[in-house]
DRENMARLUM-242552 format. One record per residue (C-alpha): residue number from 1; residue in three letters; x, y, z. Coordinates in Angstrom, 1 decimal, padded with zeros to 4 digits. Layout:
<sites>
nr | rest | east | north | up
NUM | ALA | X | Y | Z
...
</sites>
This chain:
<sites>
nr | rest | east | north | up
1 | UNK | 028.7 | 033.5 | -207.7
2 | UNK | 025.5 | 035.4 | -207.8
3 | UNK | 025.7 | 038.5 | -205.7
4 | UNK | 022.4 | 040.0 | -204.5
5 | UNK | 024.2 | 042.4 | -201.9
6 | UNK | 026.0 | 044.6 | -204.9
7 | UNK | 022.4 | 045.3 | -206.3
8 | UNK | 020.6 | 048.6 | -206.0
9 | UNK | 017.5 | 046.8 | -206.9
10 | UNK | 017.3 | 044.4 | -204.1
11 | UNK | 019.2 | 046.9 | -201.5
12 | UNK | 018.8 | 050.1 | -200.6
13 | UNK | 022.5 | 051.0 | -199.3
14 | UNK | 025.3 | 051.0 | -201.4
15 | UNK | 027.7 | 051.8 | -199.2
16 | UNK | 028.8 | 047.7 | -198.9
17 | UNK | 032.7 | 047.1 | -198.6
18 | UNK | 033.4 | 043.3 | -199.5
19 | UNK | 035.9 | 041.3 | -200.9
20 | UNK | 036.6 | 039.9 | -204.2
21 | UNK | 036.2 | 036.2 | -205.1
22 | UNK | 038.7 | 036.6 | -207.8
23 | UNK | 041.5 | 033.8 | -210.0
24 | UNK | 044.9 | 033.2 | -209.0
25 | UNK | 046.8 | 035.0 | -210.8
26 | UNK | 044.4 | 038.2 | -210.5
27 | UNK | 045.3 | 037.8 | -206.4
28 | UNK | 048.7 | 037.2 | -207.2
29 | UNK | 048.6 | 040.9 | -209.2
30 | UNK | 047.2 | 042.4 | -206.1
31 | UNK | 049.8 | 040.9 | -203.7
32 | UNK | 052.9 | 042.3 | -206.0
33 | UNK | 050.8 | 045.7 | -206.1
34 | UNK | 050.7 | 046.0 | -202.5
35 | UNK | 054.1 | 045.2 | -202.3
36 | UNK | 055.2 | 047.5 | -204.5
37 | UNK | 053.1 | 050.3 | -203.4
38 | UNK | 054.5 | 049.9 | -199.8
39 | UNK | 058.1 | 049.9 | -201.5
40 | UNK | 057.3 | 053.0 | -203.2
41 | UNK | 056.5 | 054.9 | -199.9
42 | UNK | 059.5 | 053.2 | -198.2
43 | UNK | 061.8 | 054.8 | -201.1
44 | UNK | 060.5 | 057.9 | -200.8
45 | UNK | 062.3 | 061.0 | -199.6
46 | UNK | 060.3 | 060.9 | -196.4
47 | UNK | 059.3 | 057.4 | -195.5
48 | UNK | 055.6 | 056.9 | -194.1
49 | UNK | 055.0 | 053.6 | -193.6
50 | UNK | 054.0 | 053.4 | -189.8
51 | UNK | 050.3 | 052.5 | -190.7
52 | UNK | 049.1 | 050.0 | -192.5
53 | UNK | 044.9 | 051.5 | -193.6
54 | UNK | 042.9 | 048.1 | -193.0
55 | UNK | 039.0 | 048.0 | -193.3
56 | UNK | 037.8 | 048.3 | -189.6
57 | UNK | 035.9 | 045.1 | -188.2
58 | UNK | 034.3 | 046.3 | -185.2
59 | UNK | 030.5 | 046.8 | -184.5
60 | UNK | 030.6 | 050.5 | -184.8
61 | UNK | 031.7 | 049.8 | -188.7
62 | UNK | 028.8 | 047.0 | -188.9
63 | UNK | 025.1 | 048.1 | -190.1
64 | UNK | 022.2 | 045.5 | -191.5
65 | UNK | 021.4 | 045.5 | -194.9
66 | UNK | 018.0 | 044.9 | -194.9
67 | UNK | 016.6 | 043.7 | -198.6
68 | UNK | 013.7 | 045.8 | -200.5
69 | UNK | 012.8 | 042.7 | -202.8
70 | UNK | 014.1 | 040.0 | -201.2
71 | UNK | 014.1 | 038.3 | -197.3
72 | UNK | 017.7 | 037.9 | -196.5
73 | UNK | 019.1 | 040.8 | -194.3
74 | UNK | 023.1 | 040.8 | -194.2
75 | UNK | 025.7 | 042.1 | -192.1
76 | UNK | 028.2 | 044.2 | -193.7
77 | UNK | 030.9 | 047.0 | -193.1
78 | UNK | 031.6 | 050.4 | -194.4
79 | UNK | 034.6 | 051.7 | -195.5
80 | UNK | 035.8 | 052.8 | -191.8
81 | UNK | 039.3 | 052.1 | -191.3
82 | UNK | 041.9 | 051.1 | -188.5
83 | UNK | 045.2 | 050.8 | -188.9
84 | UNK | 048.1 | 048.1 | -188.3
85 | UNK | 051.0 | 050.7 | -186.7
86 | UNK | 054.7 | 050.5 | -186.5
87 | UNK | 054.7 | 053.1 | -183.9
88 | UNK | 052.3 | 051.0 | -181.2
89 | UNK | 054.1 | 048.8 | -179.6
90 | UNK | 051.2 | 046.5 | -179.2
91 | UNK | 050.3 | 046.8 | -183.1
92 | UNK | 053.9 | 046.8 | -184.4
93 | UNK | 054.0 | 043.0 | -184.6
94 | UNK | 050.2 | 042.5 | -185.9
95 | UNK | 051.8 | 045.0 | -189.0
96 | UNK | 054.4 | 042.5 | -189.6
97 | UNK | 052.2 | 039.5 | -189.5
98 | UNK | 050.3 | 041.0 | -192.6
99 | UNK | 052.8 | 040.9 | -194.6
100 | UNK | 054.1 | 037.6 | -192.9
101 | UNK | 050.8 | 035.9 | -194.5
102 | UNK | 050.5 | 038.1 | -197.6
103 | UNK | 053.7 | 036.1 | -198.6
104 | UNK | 052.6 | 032.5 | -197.4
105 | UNK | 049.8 | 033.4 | -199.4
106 | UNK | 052.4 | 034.4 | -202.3
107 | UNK | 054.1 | 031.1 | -202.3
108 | UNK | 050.7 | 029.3 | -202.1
109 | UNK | 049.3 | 030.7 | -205.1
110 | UNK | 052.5 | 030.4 | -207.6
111 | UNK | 052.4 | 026.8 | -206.3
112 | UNK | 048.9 | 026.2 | -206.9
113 | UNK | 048.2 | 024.8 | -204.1
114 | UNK | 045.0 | 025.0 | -201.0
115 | UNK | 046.0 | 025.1 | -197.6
116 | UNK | 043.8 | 024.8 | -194.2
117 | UNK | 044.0 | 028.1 | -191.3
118 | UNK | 045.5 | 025.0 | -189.1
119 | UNK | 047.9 | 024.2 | -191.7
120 | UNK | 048.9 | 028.0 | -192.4
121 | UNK | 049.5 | 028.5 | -188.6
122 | UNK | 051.8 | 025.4 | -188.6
123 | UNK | 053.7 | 026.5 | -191.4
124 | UNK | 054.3 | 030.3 | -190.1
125 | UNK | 054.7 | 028.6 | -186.3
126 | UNK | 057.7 | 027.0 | -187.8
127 | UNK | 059.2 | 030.0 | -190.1
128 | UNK | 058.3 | 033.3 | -187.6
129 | UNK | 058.1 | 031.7 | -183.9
130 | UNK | 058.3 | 035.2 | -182.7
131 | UNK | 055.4 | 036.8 | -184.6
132 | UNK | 053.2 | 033.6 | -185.0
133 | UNK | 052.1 | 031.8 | -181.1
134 | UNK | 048.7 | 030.5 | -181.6
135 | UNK | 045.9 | 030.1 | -184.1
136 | UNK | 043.7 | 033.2 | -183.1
137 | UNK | 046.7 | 035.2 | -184.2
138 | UNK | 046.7 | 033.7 | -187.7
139 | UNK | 042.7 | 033.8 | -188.2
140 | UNK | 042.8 | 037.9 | -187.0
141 | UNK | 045.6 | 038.0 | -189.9
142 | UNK | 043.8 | 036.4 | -192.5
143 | UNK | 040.9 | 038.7 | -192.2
144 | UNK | 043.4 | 041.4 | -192.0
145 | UNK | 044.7 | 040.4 | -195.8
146 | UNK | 041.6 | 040.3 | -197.0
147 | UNK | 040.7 | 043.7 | -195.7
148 | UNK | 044.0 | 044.6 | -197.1
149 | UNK | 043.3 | 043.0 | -200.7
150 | UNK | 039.7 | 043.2 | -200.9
151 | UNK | 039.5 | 039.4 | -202.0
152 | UNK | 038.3 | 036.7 | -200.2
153 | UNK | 040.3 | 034.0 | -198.6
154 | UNK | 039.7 | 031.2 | -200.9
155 | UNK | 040.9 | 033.6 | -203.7
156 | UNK | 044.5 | 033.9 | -201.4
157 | UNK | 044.4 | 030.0 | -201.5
158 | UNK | 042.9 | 029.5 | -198.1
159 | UNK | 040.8 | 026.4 | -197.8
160 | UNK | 037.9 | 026.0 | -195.6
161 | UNK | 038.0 | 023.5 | -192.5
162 | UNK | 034.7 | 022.1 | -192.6
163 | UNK | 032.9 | 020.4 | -189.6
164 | UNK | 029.9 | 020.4 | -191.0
165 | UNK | 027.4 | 017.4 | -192.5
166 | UNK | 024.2 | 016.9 | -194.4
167 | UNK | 021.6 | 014.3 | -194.6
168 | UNK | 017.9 | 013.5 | -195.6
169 | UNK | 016.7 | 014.4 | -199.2
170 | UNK | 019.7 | 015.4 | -201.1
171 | UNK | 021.4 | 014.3 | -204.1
172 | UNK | 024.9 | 015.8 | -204.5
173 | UNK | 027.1 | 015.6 | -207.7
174 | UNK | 030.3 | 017.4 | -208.1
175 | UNK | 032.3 | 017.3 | -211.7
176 | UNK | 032.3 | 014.0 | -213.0
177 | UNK | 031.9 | 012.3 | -209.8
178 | UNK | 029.3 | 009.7 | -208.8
179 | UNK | 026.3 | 011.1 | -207.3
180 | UNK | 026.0 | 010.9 | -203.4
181 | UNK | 022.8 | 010.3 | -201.9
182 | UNK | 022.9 | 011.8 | -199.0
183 | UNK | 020.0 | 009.7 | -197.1
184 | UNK | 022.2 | 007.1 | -197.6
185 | UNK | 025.1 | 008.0 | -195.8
186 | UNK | 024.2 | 006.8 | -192.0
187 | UNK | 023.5 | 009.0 | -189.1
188 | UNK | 026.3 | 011.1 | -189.1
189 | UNK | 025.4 | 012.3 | -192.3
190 | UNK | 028.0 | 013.1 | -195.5
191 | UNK | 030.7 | 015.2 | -194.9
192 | UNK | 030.8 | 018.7 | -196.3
193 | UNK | 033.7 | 019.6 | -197.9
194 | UNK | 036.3 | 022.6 | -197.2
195 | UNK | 036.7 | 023.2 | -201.0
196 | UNK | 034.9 | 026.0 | -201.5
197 | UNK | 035.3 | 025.5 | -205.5
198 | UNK | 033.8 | 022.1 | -205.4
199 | UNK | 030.7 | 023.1 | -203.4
200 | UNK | 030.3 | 026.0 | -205.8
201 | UNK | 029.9 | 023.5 | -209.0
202 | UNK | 028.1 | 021.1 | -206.9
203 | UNK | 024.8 | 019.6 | -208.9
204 | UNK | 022.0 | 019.4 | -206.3
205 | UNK | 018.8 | 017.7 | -205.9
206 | UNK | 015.7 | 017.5 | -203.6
207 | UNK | 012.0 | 016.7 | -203.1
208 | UNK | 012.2 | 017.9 | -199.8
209 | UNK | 009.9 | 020.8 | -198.5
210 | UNK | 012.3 | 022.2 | -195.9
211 | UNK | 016.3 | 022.7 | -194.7
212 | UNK | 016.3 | 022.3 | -191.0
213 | UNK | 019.9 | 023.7 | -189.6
214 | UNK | 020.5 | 021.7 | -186.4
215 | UNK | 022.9 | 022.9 | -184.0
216 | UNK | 024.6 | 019.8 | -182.2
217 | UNK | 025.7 | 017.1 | -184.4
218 | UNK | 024.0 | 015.2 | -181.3
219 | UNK | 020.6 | 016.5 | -182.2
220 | UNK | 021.5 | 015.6 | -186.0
221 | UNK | 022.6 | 012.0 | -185.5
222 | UNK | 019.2 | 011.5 | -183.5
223 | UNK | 016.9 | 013.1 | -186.4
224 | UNK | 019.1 | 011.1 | -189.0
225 | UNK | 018.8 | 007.9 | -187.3
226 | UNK | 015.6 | 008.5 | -186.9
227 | UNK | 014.9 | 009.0 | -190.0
228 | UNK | 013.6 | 012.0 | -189.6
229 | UNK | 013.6 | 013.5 | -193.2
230 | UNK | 011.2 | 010.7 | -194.2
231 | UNK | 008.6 | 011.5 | -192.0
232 | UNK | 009.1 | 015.4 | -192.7
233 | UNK | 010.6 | 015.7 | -196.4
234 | UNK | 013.5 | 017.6 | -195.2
235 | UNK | 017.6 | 018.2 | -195.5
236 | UNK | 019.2 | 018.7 | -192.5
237 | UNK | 022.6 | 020.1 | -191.7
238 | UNK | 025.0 | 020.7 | -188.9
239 | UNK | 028.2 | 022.9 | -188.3
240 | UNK | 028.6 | 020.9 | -185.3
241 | UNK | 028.2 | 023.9 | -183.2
242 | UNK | 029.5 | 027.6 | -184.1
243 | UNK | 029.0 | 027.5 | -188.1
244 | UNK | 031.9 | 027.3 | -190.1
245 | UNK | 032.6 | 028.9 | -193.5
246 | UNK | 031.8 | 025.5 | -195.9
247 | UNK | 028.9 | 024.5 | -194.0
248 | UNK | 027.6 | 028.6 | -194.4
249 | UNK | 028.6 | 028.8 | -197.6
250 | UNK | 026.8 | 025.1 | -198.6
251 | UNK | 023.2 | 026.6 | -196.9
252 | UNK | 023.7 | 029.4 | -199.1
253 | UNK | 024.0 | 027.5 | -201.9
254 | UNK | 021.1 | 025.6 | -201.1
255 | UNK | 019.2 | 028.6 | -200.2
256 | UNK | 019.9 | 030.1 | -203.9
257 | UNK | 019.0 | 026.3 | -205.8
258 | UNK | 016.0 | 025.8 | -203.7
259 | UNK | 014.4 | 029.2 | -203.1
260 | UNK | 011.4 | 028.0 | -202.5
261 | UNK | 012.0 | 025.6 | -199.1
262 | UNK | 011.7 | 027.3 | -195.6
263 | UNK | 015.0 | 027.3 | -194.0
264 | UNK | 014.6 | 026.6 | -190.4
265 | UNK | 016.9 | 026.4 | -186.8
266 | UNK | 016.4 | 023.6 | -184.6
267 | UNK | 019.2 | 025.5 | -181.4
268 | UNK | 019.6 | 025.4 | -177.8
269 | UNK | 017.0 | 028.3 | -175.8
270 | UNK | 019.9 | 030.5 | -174.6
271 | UNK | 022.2 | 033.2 | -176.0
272 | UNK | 024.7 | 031.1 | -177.6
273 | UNK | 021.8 | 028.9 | -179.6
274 | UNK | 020.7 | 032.7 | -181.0
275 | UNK | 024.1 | 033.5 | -181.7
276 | UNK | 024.6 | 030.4 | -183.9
277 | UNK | 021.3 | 031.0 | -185.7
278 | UNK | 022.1 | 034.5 | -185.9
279 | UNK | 025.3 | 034.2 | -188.0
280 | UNK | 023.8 | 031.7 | -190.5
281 | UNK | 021.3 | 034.5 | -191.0
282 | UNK | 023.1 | 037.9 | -191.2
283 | UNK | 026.9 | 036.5 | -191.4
284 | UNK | 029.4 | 038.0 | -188.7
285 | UNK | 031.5 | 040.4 | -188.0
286 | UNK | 034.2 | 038.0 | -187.4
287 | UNK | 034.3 | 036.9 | -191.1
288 | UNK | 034.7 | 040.7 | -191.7
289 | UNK | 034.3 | 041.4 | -195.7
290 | UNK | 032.9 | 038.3 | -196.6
291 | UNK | 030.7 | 038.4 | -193.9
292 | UNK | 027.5 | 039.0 | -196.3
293 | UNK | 028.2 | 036.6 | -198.8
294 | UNK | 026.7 | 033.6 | -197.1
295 | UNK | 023.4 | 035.0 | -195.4
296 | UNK | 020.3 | 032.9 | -195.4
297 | UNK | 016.7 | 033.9 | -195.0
298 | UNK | 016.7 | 031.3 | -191.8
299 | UNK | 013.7 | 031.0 | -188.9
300 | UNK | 013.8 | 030.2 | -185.9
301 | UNK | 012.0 | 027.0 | -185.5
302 | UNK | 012.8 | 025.7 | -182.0
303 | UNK | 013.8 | 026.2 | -178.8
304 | UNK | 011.7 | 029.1 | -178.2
305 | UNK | 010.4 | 030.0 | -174.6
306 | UNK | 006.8 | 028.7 | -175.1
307 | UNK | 008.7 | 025.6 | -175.7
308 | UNK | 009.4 | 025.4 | -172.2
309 | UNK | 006.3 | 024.1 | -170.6
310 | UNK | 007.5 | 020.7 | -172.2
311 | UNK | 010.8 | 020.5 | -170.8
312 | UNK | 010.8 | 019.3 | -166.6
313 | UNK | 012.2 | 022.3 | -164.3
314 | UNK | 014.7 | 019.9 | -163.2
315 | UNK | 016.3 | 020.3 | -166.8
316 | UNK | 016.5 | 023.4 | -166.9
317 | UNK | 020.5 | 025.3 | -166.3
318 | UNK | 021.3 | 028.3 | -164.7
319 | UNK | 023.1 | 031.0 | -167.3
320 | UNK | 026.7 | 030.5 | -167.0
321 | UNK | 028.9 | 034.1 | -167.6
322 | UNK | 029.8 | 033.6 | -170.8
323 | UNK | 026.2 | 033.2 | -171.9
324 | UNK | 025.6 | 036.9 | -170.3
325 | UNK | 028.5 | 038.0 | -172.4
326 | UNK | 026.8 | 036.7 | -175.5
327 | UNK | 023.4 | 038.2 | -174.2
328 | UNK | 024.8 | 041.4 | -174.1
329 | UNK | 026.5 | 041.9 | -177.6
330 | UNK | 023.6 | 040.7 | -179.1
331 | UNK | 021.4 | 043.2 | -177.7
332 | UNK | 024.1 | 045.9 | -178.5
333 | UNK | 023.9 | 044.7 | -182.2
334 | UNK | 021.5 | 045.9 | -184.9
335 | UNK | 021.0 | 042.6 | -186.0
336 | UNK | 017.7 | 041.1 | -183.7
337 | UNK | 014.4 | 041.3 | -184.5
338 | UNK | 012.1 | 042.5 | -182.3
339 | UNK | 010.8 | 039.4 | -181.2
340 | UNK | 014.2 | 037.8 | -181.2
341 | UNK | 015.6 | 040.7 | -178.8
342 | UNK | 012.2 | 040.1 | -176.6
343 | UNK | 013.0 | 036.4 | -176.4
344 | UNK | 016.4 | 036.6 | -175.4
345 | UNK | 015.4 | 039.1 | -172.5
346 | UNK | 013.4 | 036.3 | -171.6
347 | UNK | 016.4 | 034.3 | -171.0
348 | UNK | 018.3 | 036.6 | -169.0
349 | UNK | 015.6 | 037.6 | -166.7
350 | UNK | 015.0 | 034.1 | -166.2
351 | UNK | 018.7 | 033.5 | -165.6
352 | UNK | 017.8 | 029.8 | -167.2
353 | UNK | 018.6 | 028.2 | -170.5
354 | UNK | 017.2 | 024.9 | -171.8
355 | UNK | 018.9 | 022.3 | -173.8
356 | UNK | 017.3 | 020.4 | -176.9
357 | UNK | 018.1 | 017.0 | -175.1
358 | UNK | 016.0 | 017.8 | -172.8
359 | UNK | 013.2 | 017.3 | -174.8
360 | UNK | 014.4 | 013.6 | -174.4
361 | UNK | 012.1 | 013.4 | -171.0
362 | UNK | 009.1 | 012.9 | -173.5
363 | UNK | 011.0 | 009.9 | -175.4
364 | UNK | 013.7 | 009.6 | -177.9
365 | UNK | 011.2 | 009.8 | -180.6
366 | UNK | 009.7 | 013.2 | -179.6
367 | UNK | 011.9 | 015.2 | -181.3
368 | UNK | 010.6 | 014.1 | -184.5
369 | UNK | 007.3 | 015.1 | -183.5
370 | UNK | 008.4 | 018.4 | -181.8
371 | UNK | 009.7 | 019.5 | -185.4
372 | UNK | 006.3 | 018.5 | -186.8
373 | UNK | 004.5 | 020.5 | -184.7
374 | UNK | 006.6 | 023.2 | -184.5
375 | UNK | 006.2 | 023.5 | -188.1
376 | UNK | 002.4 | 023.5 | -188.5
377 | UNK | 002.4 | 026.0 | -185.5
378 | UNK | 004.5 | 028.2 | -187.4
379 | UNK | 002.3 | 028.0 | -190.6
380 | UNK | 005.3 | 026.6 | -192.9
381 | UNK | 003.1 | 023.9 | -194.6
</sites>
């Protein structure tokens, strides 16, 4: 996989800590040399294996890579680190679950096999009840191996769970399978695969002029119903919310085949909707090293606050508290643009957000229209 973020000539700081994609058995040789390095300090004279050194993920370890030659701006983190400690008792048993996972991982890999987060956590439920009590605990570990082995997930055998789907002006062809046409495929789209290695040697196709990302899988079976992509020579795709890593890493893909189409965000007008747009643009912090590795140059197309004029007061919601917890780690971030951070104090002075349904007042076929409009407005014909 190409990999702008690792070039001086496109970016300007070097100091980018990511992780590997890398083969089996390479991942495998990294596994039995952390093992053995920890065995080596645990046979020493004078033992020292309280701390575990893990690349931090917090903000403070965060900056934006902002590219000289190229749009895309990433998130990515320095080499900062925290520790997993045997001595806390509130970290003692997140140490244990690294190396809990670094040998699921093992057994994975010498079996050749792919495995779902959902199907890892039910698998380490069952064999360390006591370390292992819900999901969250198992994603935080994940990320913690990676930091640990500098490689990416898919390279410790970790599938993808996609939500995600695609529709309008796309032909798709993986290794010696048919081609899918993905206008074809009704209005809830095709289904994007969780095998990161098949969307990697995926064969694409288009004579569309823009990707529109579309928040709610709502919002997507409308436009595809609709028909939308014939009336504005577009793909559009959906994470069906919060992005997940296949749909990301497919908009990447797309972004690197078709450099030359606009890729724009159709969200709601409130903090969440930014959020969303947000992470397909710089990546997150949550996905820690690999956070870079699937940032897209994306715009923001629509909601935005002038939008509101066509949307009845009636439809418009009062912030709930967890969109003010949103607001405010975005504005601590370095990631918003200036007109971005100015919008979303918009929002919170207004103490309002607006939905994309509610463009529905002006008809079920507006929305089509709204895009259109929004597009010429925005000078992207």
């Amino acid at each position: 996989m190409a990999d702008l973020c690792r070039s001086s000539t496109f970016f300007s700081d070097q100091n980018l800590c990511n992780a590997d994609i890398i083969g089996s058995s390479e991942a495998r040789a990294r596994i039995e040399v952390a093992v053995l390095n920890f065995l080596k300090i645990l046979n020493s004279p004078s033992p020292a294996i309280s701390d575990l050194p893990l690349i931090s993920r917090r903000w403070s370890n965060s900056r934006v890579n902002r590219g000289l030659l190229t749009e895309v701006s990433c998130i990515f983190l320095s080499h900062s680190f925290c520790t997993r400690s045997l001595m806390r008792p509130n970290a003692a048993k997140a140490f244990v679950r690294v190396w809990k996972v670094v040998e699921m991982c093992f057994q994975i890999l010498v079996q050749e096999k792919r495995v779902t987060q959902r199907e890892l956590f039910y698998k380490l439920l069952c064999s360390s009840p006591q370390y292992f009590t819900c999901q969250l605990q198992v994603n935080r570990t994940i990320q913690d191996v990676v930091a640990l082995l500098r490689c990416s997930r898919y390279s410790l055998g970790i599938m993808a769970s996609s939500r995600g789907a695609v529709t309008g002006r796309l032909l798709l062809q993986a290794f010696i399978s048919e081609t899918v046409d993905c206008s074809a495929c009704g209005s809830s789209g095709h289904a994007i695969s969780g095998d990161m290695n098949l969307l990697e040697r995926m064969v694409m196709k288009t004579d569309a002029r823009y990707i529109i990302v579309v928040e709610k899988h709502a919002i997507f079976q409308r436009l595809a119903e609709d028909r939308v992509f014939n009336q504005i020579p577009s793909i559009l795709i959906t994470a069906k919310g919060y992005p997940d890593i296949a749909t990301r890493f497919l908009l990447y893909r797309m972004s690197r085949a078709f450099p030359d189409l606009p890729i724009l965000a159709l969200v709601d007008w409130n903090p969440a909707g930014l959020a969303i747009l947000c992470t397909f643009k710089f990546g997150s912090i949550g996905m820690g090293l690999e956070a870079y590795r699937y940032a897209c140059n994306v715009k923001w197309l629509g909601l935005r606050g002038d939008d509101l004029q066509l949307i009845p007061e009636e439809s418009l919601i009062p912030l709930k508290p967890r969109d003010l917890q949103i607001a405010k780690s975005l504005k601590s971030s370095e990631i918003l643009e200036e007109n971005y951070r100015n919008e979303l104090e918009v929002m919170v002075q207004s103490g309002r957000r607006a939905e994309i349904e509610a463009l529905y007042f002006r008809g079920y076929n507006f929305l089509g229209k709204y895009i259109a409009k929004k597009i010429v407005q925005a000078n992207y014909v």
